[in-house]
N, CA and C of each residue as an Amber inpcrd file, in Angstrom:
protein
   474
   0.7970000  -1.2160000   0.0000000   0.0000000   0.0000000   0.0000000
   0.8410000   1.2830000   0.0000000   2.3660000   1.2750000   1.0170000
   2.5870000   2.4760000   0.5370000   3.1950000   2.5310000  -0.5410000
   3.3330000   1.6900000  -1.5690000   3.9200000   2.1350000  -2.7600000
   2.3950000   2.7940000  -3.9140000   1.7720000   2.2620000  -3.6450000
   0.2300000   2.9740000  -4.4180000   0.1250000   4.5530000  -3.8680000
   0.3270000   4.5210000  -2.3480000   0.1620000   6.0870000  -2.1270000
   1.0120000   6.8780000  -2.4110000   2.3300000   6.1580000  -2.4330000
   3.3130000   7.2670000  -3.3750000   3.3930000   7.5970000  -4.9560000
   2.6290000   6.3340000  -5.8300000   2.3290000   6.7160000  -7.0000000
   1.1210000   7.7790000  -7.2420000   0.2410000   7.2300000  -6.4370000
  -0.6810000   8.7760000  -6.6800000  -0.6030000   9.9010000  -6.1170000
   0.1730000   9.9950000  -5.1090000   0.8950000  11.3830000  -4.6390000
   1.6380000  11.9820000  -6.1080000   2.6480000  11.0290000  -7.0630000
   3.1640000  11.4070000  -8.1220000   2.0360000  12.0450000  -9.0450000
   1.0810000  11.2130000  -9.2520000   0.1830000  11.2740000 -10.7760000
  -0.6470000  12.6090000  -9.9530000  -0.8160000  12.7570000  -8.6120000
  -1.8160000  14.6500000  -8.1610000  -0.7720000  15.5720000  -8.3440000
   0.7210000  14.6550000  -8.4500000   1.4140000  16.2990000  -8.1100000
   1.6150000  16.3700000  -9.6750000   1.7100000  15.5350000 -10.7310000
   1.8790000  16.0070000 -11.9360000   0.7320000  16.6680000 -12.8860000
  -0.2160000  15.8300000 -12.5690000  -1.4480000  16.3850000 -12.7290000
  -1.3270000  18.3040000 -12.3610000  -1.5910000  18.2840000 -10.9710000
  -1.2820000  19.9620000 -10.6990000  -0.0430000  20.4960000 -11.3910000
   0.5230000  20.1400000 -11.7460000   1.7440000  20.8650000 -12.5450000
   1.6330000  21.1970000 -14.6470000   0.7700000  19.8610000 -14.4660000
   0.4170000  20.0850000 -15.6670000  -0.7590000  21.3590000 -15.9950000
  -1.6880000  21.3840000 -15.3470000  -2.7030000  22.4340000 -14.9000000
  -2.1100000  23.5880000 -14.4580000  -1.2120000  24.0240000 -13.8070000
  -0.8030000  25.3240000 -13.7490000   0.3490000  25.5530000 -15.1550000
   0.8640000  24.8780000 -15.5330000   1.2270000  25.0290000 -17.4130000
   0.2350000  25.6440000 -17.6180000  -0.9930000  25.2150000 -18.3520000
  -1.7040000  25.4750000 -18.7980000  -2.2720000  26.6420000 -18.2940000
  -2.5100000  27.1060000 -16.6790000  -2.6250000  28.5120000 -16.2520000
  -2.2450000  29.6680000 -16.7090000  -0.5590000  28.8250000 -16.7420000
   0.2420000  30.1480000 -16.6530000   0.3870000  30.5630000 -17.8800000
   0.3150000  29.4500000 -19.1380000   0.2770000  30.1600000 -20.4120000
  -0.6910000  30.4790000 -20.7780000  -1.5910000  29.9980000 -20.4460000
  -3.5020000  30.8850000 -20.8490000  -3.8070000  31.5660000 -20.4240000
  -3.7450000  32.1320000 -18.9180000  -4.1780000  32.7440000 -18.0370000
  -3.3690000  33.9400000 -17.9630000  -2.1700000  33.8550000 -17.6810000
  -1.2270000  35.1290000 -16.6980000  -1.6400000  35.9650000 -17.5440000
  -1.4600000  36.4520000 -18.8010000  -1.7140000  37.4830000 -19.7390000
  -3.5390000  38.4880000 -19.3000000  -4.0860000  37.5090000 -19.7190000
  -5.8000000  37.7090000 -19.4470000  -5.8370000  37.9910000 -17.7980000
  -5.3700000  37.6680000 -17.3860000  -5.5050000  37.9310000 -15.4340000
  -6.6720000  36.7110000 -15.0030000  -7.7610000  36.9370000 -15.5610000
  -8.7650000  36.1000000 -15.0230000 -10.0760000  35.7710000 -15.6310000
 -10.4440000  34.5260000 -15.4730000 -11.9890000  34.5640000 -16.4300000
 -12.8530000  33.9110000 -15.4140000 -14.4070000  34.1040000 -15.7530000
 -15.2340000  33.9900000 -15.3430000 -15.6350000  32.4970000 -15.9050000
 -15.8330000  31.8130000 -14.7630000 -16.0910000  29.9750000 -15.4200000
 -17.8940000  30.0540000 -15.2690000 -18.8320000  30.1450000 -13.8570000
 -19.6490000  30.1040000 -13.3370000 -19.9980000  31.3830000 -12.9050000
 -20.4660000  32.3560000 -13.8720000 -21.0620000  33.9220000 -12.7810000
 -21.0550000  33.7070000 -11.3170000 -21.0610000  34.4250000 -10.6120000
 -20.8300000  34.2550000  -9.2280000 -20.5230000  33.3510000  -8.7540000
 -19.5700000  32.8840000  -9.0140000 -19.4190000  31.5300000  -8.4480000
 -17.5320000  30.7440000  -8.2680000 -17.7920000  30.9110000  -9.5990000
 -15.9660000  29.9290000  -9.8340000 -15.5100000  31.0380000 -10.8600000
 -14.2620000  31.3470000 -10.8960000 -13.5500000  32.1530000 -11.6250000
 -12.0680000  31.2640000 -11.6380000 -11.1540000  31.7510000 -12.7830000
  -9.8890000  31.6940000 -12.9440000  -9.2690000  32.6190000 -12.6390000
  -8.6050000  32.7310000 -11.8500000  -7.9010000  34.2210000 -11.8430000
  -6.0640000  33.8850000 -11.1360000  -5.1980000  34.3130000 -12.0100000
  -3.3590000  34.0310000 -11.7850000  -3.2940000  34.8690000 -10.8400000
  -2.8950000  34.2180000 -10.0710000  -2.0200000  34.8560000  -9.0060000
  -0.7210000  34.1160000  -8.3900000   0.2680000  35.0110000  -8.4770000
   1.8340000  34.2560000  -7.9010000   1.7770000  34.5740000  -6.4660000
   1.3520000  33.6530000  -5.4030000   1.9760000  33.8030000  -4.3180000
   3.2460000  33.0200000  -3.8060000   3.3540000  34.4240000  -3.4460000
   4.8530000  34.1750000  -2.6010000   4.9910000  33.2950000  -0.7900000
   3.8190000  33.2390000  -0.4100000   3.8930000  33.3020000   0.5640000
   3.1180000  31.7070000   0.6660000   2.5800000  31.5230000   1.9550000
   2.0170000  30.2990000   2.1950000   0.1500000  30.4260000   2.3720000
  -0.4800000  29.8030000   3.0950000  -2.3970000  29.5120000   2.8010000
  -2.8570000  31.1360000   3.0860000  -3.2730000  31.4290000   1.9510000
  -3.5510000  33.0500000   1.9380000  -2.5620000  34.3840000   1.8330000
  -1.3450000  33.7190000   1.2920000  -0.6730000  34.6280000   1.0050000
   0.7840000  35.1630000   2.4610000  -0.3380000  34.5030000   3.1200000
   0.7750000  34.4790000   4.4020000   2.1150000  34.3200000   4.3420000
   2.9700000  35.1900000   5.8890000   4.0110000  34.6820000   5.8160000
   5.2820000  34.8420000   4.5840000   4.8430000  36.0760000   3.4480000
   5.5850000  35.8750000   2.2360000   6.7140000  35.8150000   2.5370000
   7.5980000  35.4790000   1.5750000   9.0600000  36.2420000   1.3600000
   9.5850000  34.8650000   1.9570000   9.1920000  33.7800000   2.4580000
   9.8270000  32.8770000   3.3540000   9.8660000  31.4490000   2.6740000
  10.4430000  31.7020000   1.2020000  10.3100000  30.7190000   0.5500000
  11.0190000  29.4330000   0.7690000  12.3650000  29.6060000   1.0710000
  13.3110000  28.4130000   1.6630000  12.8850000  28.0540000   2.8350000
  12.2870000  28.7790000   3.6030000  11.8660000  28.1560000   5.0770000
  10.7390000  27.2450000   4.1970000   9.7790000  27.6670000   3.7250000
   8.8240000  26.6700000   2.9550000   9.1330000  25.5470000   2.5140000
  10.4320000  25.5240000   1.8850000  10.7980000  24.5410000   1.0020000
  11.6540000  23.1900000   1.9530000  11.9020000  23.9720000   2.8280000
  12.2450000  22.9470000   4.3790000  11.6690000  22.6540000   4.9060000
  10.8340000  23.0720000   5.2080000   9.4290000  22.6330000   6.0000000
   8.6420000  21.5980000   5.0500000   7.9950000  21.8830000   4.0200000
   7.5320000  20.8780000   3.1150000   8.4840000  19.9860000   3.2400000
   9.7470000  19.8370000   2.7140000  10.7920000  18.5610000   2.5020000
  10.6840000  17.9450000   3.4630000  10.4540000  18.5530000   4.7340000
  10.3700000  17.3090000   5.8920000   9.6190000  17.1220000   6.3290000
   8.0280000  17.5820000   6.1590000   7.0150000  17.0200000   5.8840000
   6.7520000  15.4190000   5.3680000   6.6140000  16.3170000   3.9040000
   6.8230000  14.9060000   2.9120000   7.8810000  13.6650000   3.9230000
   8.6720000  14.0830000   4.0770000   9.8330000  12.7620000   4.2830000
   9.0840000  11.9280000   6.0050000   8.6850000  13.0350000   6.4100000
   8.1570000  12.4290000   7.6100000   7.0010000  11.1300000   7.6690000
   6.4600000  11.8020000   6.4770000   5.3060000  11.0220000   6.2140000
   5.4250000  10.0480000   5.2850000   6.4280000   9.6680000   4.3770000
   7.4580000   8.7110000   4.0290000   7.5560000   7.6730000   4.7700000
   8.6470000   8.2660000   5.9780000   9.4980000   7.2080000   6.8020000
   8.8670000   6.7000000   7.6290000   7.4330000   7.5940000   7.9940000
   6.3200000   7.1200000   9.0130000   5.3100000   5.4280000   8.2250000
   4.7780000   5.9860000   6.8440000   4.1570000   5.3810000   6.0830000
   5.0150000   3.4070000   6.0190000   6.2390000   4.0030000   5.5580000
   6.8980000   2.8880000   5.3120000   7.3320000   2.2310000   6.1020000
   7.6650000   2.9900000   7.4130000   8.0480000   2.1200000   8.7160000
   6.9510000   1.4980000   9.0760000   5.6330000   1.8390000   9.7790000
   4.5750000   1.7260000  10.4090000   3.8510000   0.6300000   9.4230000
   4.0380000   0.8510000   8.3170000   2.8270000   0.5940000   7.4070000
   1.3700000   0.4110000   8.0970000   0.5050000   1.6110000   8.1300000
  -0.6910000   1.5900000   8.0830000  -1.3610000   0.6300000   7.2650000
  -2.5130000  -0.2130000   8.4730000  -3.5290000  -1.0330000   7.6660000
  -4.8510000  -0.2830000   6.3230000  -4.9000000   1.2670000   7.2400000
  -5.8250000   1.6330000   6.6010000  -5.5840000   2.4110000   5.5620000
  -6.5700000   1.7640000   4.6590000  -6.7680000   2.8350000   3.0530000
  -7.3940000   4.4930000   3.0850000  -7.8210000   4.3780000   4.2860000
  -8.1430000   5.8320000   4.4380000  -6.9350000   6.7360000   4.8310000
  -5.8430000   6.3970000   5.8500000  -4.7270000   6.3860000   5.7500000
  -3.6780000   6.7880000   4.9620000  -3.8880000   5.6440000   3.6930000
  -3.1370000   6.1570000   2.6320000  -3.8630000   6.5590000   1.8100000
  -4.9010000   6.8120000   1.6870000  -5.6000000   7.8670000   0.8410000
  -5.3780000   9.1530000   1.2090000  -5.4180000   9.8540000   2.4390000
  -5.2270000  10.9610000   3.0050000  -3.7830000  11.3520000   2.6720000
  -2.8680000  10.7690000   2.8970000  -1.1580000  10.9740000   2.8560000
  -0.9340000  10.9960000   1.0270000  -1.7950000  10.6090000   0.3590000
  -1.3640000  10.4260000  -0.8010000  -1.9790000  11.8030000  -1.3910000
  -2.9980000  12.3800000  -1.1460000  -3.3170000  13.6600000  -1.6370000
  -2.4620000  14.9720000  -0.8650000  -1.9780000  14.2110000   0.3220000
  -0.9300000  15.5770000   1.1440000   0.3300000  15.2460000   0.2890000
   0.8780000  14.0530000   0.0950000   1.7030000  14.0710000  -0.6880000
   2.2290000  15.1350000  -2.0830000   0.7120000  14.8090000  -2.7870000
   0.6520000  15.1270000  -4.0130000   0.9720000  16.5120000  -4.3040000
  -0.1300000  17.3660000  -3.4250000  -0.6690000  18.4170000  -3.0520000
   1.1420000  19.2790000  -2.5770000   1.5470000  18.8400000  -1.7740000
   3.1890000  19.1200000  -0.9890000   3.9950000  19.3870000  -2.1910000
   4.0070000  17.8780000  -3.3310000   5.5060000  18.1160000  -4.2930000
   4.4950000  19.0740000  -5.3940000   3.7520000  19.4530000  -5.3970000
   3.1090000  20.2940000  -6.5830000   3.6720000  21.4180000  -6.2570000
   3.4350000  22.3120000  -5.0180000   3.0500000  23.2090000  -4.2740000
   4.5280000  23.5530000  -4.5950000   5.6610000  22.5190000  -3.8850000
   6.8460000  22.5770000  -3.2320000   7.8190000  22.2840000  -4.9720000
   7.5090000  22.1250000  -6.5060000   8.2400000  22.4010000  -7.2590000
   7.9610000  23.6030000  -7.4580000   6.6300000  24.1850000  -7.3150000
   6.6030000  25.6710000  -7.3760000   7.4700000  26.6260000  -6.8290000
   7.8430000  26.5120000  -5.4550000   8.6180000  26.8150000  -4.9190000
  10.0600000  27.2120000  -5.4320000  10.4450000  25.6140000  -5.6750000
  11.7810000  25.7500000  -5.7170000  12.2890000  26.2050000  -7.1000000
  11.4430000  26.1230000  -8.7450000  11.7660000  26.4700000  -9.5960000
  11.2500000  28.0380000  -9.7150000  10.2870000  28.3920000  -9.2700000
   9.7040000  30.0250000  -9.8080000  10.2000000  31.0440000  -8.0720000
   9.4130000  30.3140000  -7.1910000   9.7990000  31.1560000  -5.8390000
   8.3440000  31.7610000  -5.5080000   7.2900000  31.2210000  -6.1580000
   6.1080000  31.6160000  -6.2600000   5.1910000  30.1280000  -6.5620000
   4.1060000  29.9550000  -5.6550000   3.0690000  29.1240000  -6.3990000
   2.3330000  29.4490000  -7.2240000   1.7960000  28.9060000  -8.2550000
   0.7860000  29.6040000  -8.5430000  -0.7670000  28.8460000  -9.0670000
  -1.3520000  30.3200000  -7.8000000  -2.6180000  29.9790000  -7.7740000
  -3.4120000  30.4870000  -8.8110000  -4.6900000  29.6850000  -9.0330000
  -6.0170000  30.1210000  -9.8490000  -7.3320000  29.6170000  -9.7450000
  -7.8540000  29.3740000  -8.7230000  -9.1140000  28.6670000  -8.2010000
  -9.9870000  29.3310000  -7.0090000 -10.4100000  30.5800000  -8.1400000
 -11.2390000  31.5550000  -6.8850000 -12.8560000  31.3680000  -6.9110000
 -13.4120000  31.0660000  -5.9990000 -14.9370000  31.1190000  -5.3800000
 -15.3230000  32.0090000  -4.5560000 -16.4460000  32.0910000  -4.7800000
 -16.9040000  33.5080000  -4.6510000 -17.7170000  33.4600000  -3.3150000
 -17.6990000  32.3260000  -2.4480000 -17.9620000  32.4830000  -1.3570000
 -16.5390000  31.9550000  -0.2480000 -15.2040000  31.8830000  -0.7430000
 -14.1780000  31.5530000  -0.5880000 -12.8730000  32.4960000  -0.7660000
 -12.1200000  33.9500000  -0.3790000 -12.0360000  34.8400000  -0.7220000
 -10.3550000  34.3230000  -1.7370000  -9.6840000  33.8330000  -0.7730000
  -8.5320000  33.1470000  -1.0010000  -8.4220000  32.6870000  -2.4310000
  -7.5200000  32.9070000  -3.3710000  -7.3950000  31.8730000  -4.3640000
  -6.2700000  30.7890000  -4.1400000  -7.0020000  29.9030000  -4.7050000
  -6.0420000  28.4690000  -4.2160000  -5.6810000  28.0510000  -5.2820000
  -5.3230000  26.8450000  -5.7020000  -4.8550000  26.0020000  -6.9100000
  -5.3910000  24.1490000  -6.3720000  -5.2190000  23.5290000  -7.0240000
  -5.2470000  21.6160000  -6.8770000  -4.3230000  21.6060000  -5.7390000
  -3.4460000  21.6390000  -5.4730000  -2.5950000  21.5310000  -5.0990000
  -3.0050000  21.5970000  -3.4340000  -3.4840000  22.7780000  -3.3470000
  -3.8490000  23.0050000  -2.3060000  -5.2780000  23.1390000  -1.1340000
  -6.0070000  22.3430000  -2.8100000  -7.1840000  21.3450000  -2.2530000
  -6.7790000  20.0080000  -1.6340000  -5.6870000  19.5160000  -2.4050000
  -5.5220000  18.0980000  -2.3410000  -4.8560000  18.1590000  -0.8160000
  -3.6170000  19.1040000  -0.0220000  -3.4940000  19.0060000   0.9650000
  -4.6040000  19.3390000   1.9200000  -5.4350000  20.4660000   1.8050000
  -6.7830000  20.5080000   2.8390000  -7.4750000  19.3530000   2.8360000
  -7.7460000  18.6370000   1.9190000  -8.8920000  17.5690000   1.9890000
  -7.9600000  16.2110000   2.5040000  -6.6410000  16.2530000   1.8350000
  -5.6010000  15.0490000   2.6010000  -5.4810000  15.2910000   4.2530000
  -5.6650000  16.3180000   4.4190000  -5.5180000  16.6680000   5.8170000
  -6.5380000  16.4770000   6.5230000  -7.7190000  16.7590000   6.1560000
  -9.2000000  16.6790000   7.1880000  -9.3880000  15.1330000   7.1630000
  -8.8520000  14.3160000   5.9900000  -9.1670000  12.9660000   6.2830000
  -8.0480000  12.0700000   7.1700000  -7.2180000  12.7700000   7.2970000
  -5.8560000  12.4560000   7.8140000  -6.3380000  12.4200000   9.2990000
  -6.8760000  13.5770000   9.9380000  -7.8160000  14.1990000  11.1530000
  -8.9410000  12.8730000  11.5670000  -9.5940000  12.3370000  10.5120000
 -10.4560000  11.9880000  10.7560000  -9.8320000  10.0610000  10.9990000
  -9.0220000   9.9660000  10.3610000  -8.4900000   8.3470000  10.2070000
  -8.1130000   8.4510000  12.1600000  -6.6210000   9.6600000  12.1390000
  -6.2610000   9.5370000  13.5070000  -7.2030000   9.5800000  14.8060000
  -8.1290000  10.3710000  14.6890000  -9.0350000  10.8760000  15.9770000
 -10.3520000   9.3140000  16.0190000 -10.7740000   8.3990000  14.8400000
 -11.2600000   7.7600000  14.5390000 -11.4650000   6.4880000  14.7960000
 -10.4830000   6.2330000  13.6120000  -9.3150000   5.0370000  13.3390000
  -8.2830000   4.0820000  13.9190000  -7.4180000   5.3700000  13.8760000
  -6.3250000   5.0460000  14.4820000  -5.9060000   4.5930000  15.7900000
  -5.1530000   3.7160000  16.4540000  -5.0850000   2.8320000  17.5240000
  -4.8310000   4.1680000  18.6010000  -4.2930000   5.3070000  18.6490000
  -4.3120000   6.4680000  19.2460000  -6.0620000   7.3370000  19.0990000
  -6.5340000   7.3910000  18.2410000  -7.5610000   7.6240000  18.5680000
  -8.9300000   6.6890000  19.0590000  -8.8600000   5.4300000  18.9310000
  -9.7510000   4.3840000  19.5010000  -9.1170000   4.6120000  21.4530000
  -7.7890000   4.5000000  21.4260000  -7.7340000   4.7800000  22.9760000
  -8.1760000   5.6170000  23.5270000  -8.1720000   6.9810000  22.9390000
  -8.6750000   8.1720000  23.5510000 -10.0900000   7.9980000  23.4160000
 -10.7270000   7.1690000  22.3700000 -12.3690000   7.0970000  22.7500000
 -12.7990000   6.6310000  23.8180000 -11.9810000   5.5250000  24.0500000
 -12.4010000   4.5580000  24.6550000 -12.0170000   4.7910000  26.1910000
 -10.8250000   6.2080000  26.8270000 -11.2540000   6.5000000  28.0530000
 -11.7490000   7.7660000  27.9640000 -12.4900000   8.2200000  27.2080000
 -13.6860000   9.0060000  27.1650000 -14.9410000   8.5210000  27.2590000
 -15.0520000   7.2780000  27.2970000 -15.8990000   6.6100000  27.6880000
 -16.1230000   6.0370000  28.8400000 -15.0950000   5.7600000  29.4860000
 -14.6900000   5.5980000  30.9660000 -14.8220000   6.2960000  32.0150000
């Protein structure tokens, strides 16, 4: 299993890389288009910084922090090997989501986003769906699932 979650960590992070190609040469020029009236738009934006722009200017700290992220969750995955597919479903979209995010980084010094909603102010990219949603299920396996979170149910029940 963890060799499946590291292939589709590969195929989300190329996927997102292939999709911001296509951003950056369709898009950056035009600034932004309208997909859904009020709703979903395209719109380029290079951030420099981290979830909302935060934090700019701190790109190598980023790029360290991600690297040992990722690796943590590597050496954790492969040591431990988790039984559960929810597990490696979750780690495989943080994966993905991480080396997308984190070649951005290291080749431009900028991610770049284009996935604005209009009840969502932030523009995001794949990339950084795939870590929010890898993450809330990640939340949900441990607090759940996981032999650390069945204990804590179980003297909460006590």
């Amino acid at each position: 299993m963890p060799y499946i979650a590291v292939a589709v960590g590969i195929v989300l992070a190329i996927a997102d890389q292939i999709i911001k190609f296509f951003v950056s040469t369709n898009l950056k020029e035009i600034g932004s288009v309208s997909v859904i009236d009020n709703l979903l738009s395209f719109t380029y934006v290079e951030n420099n910084g981290v979830a909302f722009g935060s934090f700019a200017g701190n790109r190598w700290i980023f790029v360290v922090l991600t690297t040992a992220l990722i690796a943590a969750i590597l050496i954790y995955m492969f040591k431990k090997k988790p039984k559960s597919k929810l597990f490696y479903a979750s780690v495989a979209l943080v994966i993905g989501g991480g080396i997308g995010n984190l070649i951005d980084r290291i080749f431009y010094g900028y991610v770049i986003d284009y996935i604005s909603l209009s009840f969502f102010p932030p523009v995001c990219n794949f990339a950084d769906y795939c870590i929010t949603v890898g993450t809330v299920l990640l939340m949900v396996y441990v607090l759940f699932f996981s032999e650390v979170g069945k204990k804590e149910l179980k003297n909460d029940k006590t």
